[in-house]
Backbone as JSON Lines, residues from 0, in Angstrom:
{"i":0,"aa":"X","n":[17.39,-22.38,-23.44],"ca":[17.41,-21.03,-22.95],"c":[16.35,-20.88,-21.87]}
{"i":1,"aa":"X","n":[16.87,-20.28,-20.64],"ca":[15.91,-20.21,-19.46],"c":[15.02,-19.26,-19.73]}
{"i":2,"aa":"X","n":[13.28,-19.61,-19.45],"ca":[12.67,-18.11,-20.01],"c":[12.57,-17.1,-18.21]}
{"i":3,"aa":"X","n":[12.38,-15.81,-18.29],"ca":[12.58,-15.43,-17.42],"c":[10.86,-15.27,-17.46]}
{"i":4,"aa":"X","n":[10.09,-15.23,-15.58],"ca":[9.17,-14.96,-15.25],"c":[8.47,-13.43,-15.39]}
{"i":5,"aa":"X","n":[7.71,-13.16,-15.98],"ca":[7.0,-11.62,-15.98],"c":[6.27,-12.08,-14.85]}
{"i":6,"aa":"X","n":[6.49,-10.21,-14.39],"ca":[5.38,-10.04,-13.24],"c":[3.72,-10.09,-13.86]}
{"i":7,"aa":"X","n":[3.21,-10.4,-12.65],"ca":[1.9,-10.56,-12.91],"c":[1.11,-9.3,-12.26]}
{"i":8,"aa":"X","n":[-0.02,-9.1,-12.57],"ca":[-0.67,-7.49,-12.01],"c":[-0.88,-7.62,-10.13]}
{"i":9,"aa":"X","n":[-1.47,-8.92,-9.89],"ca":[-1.53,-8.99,-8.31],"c":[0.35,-9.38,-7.36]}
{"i":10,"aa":"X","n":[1.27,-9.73,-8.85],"ca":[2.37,-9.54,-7.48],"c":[3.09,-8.06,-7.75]}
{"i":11,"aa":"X","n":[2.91,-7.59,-8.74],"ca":[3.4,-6.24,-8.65],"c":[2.0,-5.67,-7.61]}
{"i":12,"aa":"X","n":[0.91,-5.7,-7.7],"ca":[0.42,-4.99,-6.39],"c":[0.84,-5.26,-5.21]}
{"i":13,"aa":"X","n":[0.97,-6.71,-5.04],"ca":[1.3,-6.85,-3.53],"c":[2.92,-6.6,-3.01]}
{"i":14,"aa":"X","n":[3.97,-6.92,-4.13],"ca":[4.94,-6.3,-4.04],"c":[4.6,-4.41,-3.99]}
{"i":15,"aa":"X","n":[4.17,-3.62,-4.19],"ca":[4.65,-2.72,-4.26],"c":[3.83,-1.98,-3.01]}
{"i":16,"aa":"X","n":[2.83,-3.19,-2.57],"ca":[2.33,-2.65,-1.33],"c":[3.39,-2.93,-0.18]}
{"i":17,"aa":"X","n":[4.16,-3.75,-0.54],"ca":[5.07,-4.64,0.83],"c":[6.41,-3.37,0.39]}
{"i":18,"aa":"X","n":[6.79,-2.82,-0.96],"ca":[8.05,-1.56,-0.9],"c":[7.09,-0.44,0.05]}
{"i":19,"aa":"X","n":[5.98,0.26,-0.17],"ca":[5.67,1.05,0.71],"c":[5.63,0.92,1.76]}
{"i":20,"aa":"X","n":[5.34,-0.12,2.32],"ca":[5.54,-0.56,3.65],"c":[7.03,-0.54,4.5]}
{"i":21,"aa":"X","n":[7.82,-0.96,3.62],"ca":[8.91,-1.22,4.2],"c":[9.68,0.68,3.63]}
{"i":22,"aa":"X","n":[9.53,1.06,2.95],"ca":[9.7,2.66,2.64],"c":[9.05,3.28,3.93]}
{"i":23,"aa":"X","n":[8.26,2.92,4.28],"ca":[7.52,4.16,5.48],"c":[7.94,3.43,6.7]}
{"i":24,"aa":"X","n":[8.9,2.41,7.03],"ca":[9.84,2.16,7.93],"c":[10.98,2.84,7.97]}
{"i":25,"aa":"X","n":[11.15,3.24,6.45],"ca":[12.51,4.09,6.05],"c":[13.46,3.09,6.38]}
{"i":26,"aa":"X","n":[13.71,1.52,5.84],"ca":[14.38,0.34,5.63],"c":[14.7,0.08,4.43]}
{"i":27,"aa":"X","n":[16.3,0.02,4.4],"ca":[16.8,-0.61,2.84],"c":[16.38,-1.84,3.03]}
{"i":28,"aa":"X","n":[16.9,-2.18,1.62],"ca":[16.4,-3.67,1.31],"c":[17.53,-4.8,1.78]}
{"i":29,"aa":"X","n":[18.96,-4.02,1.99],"ca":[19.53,-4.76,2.89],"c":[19.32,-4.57,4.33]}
{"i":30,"aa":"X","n":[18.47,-3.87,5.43],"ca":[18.36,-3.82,6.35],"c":[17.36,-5.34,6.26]}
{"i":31,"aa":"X","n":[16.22,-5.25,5.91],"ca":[15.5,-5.8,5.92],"c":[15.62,-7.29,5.66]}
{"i":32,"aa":"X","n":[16.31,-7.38,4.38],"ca":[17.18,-9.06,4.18],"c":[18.29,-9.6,5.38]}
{"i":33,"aa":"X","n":[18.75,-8.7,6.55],"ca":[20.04,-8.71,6.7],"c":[18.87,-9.35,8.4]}
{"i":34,"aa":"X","n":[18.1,-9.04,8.27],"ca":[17.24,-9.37,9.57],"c":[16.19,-10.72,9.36]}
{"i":35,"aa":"X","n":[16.07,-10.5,8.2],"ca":[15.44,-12.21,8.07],"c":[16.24,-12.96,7.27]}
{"i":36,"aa":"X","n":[17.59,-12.63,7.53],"ca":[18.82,-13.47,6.42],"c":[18.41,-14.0,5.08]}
{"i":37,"aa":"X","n":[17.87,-13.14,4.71],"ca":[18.03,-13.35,3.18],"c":[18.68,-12.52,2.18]}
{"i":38,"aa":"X","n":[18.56,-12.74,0.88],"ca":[19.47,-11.91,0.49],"c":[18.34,-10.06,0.06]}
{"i":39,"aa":"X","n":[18.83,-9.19,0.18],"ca":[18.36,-7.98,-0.4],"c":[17.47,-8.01,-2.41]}
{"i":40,"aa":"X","n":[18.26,-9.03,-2.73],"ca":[17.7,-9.06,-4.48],"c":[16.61,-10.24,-4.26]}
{"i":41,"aa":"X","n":[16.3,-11.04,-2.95],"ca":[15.24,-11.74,-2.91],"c":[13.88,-10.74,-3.14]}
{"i":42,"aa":"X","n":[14.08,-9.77,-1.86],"ca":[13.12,-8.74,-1.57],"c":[12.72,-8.13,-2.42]}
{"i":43,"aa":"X","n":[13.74,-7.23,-3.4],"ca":[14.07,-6.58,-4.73],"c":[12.93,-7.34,-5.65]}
{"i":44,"aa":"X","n":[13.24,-8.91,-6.06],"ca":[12.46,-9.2,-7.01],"c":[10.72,-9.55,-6.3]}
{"i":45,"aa":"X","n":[10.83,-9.56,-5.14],"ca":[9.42,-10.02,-4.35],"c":[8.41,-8.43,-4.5]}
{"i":46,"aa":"X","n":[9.32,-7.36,-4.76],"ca":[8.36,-5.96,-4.6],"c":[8.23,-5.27,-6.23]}
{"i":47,"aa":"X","n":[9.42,-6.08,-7.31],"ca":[8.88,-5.88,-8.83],"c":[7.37,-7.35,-8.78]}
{"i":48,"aa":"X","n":[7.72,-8.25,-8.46],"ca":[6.37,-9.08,-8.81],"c":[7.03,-10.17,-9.55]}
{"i":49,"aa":"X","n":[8.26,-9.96,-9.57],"ca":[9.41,-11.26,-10.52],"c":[9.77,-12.44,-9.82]}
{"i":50,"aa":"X","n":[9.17,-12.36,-8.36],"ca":[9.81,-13.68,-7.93],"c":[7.94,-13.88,-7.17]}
{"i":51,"aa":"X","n":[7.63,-15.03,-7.09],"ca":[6.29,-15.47,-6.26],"c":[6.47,-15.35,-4.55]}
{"i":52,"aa":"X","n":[5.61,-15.04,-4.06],"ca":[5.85,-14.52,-2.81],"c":[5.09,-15.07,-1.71]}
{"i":53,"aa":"X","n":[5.43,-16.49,-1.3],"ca":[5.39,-17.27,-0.06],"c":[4.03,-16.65,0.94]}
{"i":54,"aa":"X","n":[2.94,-17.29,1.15],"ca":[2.43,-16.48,2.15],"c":[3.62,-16.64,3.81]}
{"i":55,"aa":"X","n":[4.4,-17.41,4.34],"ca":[4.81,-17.19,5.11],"c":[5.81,-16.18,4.95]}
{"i":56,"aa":"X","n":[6.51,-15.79,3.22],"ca":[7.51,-14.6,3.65],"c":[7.12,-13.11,3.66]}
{"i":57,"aa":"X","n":[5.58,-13.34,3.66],"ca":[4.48,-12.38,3.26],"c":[4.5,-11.74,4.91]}
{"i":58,"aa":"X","n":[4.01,-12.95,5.91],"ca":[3.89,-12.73,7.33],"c":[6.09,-12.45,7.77]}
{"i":59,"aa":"X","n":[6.41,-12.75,7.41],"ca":[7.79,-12.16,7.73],"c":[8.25,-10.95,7.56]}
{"i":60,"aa":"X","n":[8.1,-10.59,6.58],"ca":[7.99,-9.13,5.99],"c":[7.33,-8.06,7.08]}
{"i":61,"aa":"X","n":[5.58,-8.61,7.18],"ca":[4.73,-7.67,7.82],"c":[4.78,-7.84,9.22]}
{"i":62,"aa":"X","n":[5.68,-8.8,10.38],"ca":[6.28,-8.55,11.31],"c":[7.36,-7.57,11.56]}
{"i":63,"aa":"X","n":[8.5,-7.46,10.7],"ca":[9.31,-6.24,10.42],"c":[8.59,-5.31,10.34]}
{"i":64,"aa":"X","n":[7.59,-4.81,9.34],"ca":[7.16,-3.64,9.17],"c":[5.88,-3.25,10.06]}
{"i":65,"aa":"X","n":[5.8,-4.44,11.46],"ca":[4.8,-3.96,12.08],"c":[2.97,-4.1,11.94]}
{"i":66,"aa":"X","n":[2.74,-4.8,10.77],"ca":[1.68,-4.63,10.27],"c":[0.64,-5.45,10.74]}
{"i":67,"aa":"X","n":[-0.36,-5.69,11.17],"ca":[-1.1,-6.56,12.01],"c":[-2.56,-6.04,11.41]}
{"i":68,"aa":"X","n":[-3.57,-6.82,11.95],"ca":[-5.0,-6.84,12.06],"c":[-5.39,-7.29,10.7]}
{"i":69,"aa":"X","n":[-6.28,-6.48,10.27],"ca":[-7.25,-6.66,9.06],"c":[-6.09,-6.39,7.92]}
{"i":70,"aa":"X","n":[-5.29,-5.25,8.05],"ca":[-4.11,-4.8,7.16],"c":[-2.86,-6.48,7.12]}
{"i":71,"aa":"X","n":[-2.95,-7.06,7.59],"ca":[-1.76,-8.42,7.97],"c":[-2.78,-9.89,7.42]}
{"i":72,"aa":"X","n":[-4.05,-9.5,7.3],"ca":[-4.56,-10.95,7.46],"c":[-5.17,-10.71,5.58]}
{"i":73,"aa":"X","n":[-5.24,-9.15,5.0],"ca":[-5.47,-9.19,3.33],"c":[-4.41,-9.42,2.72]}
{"i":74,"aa":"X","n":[-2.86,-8.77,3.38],"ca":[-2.06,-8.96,2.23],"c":[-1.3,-10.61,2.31]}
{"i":75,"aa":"X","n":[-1.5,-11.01,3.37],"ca":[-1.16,-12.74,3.59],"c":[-2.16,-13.09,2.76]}
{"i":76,"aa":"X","n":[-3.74,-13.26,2.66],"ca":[-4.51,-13.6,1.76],"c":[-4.0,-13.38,0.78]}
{"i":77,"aa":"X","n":[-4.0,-12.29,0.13],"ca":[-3.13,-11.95,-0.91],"c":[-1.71,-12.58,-1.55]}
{"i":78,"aa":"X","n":[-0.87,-12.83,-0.44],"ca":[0.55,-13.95,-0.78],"c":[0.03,-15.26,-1.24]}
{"i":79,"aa":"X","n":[-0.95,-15.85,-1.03],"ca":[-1.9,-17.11,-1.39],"c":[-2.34,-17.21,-2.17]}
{"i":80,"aa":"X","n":[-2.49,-16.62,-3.22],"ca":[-3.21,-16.22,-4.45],"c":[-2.09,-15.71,-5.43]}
{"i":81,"aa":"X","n":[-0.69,-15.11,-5.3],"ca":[0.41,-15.05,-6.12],"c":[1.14,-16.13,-4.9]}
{"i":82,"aa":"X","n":[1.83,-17.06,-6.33],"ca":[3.32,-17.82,-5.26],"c":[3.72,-17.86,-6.75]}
């Protein structure tokens, strides 16, 4: 029997910092998958904290949503520390 992954407290933070982000774009989760061809339930489980979250799909994300400087270089730190 496959066990399924619980979120952990830093990827539900950083997921739910990367849904606000992409919420104050006012972007579904298929807009957003449909532009870096992935699927929408990738994203879905990357912003519950259920799937580990790549620092490069970390910087993919925060190119869509615009995000740069000091705000682009914590939450990539941050993708490095949950995978």
């Amino acid at each position: 029997m496959a066990t399924t992954k619980q979120p952990t407290v830093i990827g539900r933070g950083l997921g739910g910092e990367l849904r606000v982000l992409r919420e104050g774009r006012k972007m579904s989760l298929k807009e957003v998958a449909d532009l870096l061809g992935w699927q929408a339930s990738k994203i879905s489980r990357m912003e519950t904290g259920k799937q580990g979250i790549r620092p490069a799909d970390v910087a993919s994300l925060l190119v869509i949503y615009r995000v740069i400087g000091r705000d682009r270089d914590r939450l990539v730190k941050v993708g490095r520390t949950f995978r």
